[in-house]
C-alpha positions in Angstrom: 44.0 16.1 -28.3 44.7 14.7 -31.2 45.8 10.8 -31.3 49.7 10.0 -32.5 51.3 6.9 -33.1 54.4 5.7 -30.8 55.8 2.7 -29.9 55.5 0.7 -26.2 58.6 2.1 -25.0 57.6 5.8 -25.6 54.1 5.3 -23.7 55.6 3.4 -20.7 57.8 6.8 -20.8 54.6 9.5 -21.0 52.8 7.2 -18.4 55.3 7.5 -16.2 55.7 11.1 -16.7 52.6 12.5 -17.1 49.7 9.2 -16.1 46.5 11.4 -17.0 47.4 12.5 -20.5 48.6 9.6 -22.6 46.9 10.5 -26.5 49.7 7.4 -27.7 48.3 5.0 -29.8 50.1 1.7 -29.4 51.9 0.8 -32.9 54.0 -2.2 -30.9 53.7 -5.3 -28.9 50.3 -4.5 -26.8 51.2 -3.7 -22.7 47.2 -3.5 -22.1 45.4 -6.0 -20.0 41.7 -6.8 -19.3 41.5 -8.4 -16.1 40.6 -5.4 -13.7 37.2 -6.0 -11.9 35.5 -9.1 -11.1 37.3 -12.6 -12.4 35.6 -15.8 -12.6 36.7 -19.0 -11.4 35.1 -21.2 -14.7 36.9 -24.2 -13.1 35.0 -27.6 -11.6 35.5 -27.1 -8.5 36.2 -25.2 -6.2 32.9 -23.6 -7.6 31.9 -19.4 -7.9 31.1 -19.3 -3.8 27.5 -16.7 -3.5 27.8 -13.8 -1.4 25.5 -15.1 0.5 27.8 -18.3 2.0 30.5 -15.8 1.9 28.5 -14.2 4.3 27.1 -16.2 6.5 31.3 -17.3 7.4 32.6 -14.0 8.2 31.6 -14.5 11.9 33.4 -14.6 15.2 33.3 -18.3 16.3 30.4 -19.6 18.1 29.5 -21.7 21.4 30.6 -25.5 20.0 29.0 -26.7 23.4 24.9 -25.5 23.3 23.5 -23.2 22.0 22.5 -22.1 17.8 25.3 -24.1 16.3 24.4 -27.2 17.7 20.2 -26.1 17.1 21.3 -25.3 13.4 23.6 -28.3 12.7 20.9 -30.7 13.4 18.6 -28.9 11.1 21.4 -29.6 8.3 20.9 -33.1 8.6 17.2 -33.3 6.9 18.0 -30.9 4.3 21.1 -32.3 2.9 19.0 -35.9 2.8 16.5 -33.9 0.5 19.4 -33.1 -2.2 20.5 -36.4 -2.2 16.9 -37.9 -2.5 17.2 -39.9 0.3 15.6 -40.7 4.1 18.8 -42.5 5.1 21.4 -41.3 7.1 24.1 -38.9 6.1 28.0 -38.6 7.9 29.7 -35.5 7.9 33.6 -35.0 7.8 36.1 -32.7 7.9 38.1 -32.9 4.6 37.6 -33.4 1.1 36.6 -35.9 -1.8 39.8 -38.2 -1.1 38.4 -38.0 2.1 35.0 -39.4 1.9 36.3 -41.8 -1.0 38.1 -43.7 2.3 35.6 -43.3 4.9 32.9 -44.9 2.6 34.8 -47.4 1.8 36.4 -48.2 5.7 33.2 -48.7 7.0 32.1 -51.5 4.5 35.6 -52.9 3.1 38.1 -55.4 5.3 41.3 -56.2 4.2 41.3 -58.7 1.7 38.4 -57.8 0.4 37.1 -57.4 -3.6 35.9 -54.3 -5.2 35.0 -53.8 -8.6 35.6 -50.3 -10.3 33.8 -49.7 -13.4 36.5 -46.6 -14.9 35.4 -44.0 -16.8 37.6 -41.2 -16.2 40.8 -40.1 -13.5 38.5 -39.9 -10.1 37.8 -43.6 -11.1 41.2 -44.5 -10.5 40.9 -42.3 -7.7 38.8 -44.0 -5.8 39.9 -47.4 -6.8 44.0 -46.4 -5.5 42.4 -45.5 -2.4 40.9 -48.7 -1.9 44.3 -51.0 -2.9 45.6 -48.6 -0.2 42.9 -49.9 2.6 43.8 -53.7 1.3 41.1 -54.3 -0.8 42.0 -56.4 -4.2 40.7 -54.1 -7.1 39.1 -55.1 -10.4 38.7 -52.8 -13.2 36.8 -52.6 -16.1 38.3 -49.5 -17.9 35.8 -47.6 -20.2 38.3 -45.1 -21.3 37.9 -41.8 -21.3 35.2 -40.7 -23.4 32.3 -43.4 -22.8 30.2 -43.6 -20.1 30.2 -47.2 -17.9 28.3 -50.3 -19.7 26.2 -52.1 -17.2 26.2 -55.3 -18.9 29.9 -55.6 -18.5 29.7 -54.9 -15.1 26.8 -57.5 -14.4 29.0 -59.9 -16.3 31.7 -59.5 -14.2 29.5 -59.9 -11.4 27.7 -63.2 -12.5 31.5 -64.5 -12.8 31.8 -64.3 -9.3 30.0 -67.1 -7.6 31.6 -66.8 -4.2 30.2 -63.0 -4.1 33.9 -62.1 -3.4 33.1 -58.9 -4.7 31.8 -56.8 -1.6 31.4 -53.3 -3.6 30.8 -51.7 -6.8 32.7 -48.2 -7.2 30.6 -45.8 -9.2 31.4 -42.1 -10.3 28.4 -40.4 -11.7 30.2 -37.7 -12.9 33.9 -38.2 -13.5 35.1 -34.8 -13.5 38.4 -35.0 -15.3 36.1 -36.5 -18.5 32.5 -34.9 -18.0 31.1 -38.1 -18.7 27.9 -39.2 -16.4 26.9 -42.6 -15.9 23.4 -43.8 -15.7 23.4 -45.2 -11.7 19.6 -46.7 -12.2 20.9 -48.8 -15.1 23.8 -49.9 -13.0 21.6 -50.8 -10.0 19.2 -52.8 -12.5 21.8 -54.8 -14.4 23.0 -55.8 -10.6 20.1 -56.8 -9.7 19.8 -58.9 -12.4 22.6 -60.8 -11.1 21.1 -61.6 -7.9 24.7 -60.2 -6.4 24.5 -58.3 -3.1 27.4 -56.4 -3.6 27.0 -52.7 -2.6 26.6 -49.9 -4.9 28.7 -47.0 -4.1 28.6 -43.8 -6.3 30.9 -40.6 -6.0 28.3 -37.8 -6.6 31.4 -35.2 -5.4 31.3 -33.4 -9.1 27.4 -33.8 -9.4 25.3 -33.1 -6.6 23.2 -30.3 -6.9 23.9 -30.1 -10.8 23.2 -33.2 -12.2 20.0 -35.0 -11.3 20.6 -37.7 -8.1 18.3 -39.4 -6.6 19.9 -42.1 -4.1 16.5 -44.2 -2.8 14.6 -44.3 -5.9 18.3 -45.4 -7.9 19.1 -47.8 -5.9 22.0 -47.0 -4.2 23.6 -48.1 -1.1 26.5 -45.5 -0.4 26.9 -41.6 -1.9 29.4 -39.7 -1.3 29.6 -35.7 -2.0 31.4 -32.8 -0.7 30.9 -29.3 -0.1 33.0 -27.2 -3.2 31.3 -27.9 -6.0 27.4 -28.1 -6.6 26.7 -27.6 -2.6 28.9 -24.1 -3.3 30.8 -23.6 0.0 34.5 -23.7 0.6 36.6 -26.9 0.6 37.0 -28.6 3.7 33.8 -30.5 4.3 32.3 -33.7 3.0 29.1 -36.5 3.2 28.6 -39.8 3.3 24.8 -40.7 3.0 24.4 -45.1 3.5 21.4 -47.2 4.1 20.6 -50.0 5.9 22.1 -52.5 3.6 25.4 -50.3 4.1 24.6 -50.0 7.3 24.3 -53.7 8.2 27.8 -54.4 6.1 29.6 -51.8 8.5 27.8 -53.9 11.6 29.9 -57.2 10.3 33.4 -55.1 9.7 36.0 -56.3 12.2 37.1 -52.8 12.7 36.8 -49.6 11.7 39.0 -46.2 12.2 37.3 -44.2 14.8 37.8 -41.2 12.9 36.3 -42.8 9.7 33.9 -44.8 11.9 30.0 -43.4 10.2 28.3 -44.9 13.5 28.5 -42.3 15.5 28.4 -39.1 13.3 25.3 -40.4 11.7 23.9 -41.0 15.5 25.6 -39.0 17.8 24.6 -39.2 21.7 26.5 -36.1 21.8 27.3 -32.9 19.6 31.1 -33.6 19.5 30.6 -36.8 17.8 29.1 -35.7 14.6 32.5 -34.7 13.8 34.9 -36.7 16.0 35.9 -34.0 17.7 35.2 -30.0 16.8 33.0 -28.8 14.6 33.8 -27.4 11.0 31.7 -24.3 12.6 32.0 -21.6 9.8 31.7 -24.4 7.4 28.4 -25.5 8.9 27.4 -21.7 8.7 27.9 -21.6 4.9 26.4 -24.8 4.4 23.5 -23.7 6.4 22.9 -20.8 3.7 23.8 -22.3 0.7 21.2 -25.3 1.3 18.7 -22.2 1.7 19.6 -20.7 -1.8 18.9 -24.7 -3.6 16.3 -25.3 -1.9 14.1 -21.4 -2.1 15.0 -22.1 -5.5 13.8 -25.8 -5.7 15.6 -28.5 -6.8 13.8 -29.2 -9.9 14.7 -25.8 -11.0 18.4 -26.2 -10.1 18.5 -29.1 -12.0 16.8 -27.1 -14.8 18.9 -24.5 -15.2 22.3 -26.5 -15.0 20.6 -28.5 -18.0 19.9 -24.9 -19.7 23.5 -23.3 -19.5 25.0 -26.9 -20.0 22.9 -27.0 -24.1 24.2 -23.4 -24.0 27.9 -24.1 -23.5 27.5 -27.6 -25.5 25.6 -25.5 -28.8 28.3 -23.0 -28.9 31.5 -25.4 -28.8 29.4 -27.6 -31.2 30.1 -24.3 -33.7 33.3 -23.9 -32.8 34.3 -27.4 -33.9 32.5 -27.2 -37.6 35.7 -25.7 -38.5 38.5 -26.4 -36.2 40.2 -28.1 -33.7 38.1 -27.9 -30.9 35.7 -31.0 -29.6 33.1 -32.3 -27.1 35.1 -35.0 -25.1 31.8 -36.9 -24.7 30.2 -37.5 -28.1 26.6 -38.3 -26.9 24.8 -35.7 -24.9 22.9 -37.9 -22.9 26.1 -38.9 -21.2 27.3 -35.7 -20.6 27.5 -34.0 -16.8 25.4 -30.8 -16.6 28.0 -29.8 -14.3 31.4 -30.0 -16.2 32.4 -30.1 -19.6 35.8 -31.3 -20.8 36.9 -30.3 -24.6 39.7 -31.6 -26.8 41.6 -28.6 -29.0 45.0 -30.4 -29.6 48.0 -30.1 -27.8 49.3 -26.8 -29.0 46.5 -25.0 -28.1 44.6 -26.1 -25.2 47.4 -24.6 -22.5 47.9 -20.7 -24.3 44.1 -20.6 -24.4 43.4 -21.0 -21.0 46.4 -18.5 -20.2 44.9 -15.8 -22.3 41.7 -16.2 -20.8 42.8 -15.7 -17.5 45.6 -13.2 -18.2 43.9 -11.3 -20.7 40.3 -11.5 -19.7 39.9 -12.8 -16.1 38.5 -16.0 -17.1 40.4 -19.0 -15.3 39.0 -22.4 -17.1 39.8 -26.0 -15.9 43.2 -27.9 -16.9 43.0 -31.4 -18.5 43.3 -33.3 -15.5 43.9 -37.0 -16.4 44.0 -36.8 -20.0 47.8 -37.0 -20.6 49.2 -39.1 -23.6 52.2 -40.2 -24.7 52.2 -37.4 -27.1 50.7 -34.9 -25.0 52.6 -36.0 -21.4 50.8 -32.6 -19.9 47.5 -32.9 -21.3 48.4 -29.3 -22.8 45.5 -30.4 -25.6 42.8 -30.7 -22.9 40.5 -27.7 -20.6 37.3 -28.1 -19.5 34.4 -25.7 -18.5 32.9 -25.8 -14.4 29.5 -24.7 -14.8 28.4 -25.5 -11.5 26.5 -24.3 -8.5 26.3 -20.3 -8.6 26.2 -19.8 -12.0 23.6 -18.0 -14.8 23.3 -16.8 -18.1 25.0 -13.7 -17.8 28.3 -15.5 -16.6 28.0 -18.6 -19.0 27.6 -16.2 -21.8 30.4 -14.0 -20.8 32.0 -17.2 -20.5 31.7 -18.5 -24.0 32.4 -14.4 -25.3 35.6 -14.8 -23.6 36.9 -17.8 -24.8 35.9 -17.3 -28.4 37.9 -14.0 -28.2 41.1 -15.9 -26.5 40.1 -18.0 -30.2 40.2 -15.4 -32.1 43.7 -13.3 -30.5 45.4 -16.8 -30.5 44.6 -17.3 -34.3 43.1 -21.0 -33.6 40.7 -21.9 -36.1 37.4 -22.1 -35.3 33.7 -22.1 -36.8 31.4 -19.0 -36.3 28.1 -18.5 -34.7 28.8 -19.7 -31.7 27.5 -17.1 -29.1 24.6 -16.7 -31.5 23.8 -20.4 -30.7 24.4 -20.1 -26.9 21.9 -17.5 -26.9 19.4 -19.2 -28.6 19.1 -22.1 -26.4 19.0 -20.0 -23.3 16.6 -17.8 -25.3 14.0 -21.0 -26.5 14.2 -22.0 -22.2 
């Protein structure tokens, strides 16, 4: 049949009419859309959830009494210590990264008490609201929003204090809203230098299981992490690992919550009291099978290949900007997350790309959370990229095909070669 022109109006018609012979050609505004089949969550966090998790929930409950959840709960516990690089003990609670962000800090902050928040992106604020919100008095050194933390500031600010009114340091590795990751062994070095015993307390919530952590040999006292990101199960779950410095700090406390109380969930004389009450069962389930996939792979190797598709996404928007608007939030790759990346495009673009990538081709990418301006009030100039978790080269590079196309039907200017140098990097690894 031979092809004829018409216009949208006429085909809506003949599809209506007569669905399995359509030979229009569209001559008007297009009514076509891409998004049938599998879509992909490119967002950081909640992250791409394996088949394999999704599995392992879709079960009746279990026994919460005796019996295999209780066996298989126990055996989380030395597992989840290796992905945090640590032989200390580990908490786990039912809720999210604000959650964990106020039990770490109940168990070792009283009212009254100083922290010190070194800011480097929107969780760092986070954290540090949470804290004014337990009665702690906050300090912050602000960094802005695209440089990493400088340690010698912060070690200056400790040396100032000669009453060592300053009980904690607050510490995001990876600040998700900025991509930038801070080096935690300087940090623990240039406090040392000080000779202050303040603890050091680092969110690891965007990073754990993507960008390298290692809590013993860094030095630090408190991590906290949670379960949607790098650790690729559902929301709903989260971890506090602490040692025996932390420990001894929660041994002083006047009080502390009994729900946020780490005590007994990191020693429990009884099942129930891991989790103050029931157990996150299908959770735990997912957990169980997601710590299996990181560790048959190796954690060297997960490291590795977050690293890999990271360059990939990094050589690609590198083109892009050579001849455009588009740019690397964090300047210097050696402070950028393996996990995240958050890209500057200006304000009139940043918001319609995203919507044609997920309206157009499936692809859903990351707002620009935190990076509002007084121009740009809903950081419409900001998206960012989740590469974390379940993720390979395949879906990073049909990633990066997708969002140079939204480039290209959007008419925002941009420099070529970029899937070309994507490919190459994962190509040389």
């Amino acid at each position: 049949m031979p092809i004829q022109s018409a216009s949208v109006e006429q085909v809506a018609i003949d599809v209506a009419q007569k669905p399995d012979r359509v030979p229009w050609r569209f001559t008007g505004a297009a009514i076509m859309k891409l998004t049938q089949g599998q879509t992909y969550l490119a967002i950081p966090g909640p992250s791409v959830m394996p088949e394999a998790v999704l599995r392992a929930m879709h079960r009746a409950a279990p026994n919460i009494y005796e019996g295999e959840l209780i066996e298989m709960t126990h055996g989380l516990l030395p597992d989840l210590k290796k992905i945090a690089g640590t032989r200390h003990d580990v908490a786990i609670y039912i809720g999210n990264g604000h959650a964990v962000w106020e039990a770490s800090l109940a168990n070792v902050i009283a009212e009254g008490d100083r922290v010190l928040m070194p800011a480097t992106g929107a969780f760092g604020h986070g954290w540090r609201e949470v804290a004014a919100g337990l009665g702690a008095e906050c300090e912050v050194i602000d960094f802005g929003r695209r440089c990493p933390m400088d340690p010698a500031k912060v070690a200056e600010a400790l040396a100032a204090d000669k009453s060592h009114s300053i009980k904690a340091v607050l510490a995001v590795h990876v600040d998700t809203s900025t991509s930038v990751r801070n080096d935690i062994a300087a940090l623990r070095a240039a406090i040392d230098a000080t000779g202050h015993p303040a603890l050091l307390m680092v969110d690891c919530i965007a990073s754990l299981g993507c960008d390298r952590f290692e809590m013993d040999a860094w030095g630090a006292d408190v991590m906290i992490a949670a379960s949607q990101k790098g650790l690729m199960v559902p929301p709903g779950m989260a971890f506090v690992f602490f040692n025996e410095k932390a420990a001894a700090r929660r041994a002083e406390m006047p009080r502390v919550s009994r729900y946020w109380d780490w005590a007994p969930r990191a020693n429990p004389e009884a099942y129930y009291q891991l989790f103050c009450g029931t157990a996150p069962t299908h959770h735990l389930y997912g957990l169980r099978a997601s710590l299996d996939m990181i560790l048959d792979e190796g954690l060297e190797q997960v490291w590795q290949r977050h690293d890999v598709l990271a360059r990939a996404i990094w050589a690609a928007c590198d083109a892009w900007s050579a001849e455009g608007p588009l740019e690397l939030n964090i300047a210097d790759e050696a402070h950028r997350s393996r996990a995240v990346t958050s890209l500057r495009i200006g304000k009139e673009h940043g918001t319609r790309l995203r919507r044609w990538c997920q309206d157009q081709a499936g692809v859903t990418l990351g707002i620009g959370l935190g990076m509002a301006t007084e121009d740009d009030p809903q950081s419409d100039g900001f998206f960012r990229f989740g590469h974390m978790g379940h993720v390979n080269a395949q879906m990073i590079m049909g990633l990066l095909a997708s969002v140079q196309t939204g480039l290209i039907a959007l008419d925002i200017p941009h420099g070529s070669g970029a899937i070309d140098a994507a490919a190459r990097v994962i190509a040389e690894a």
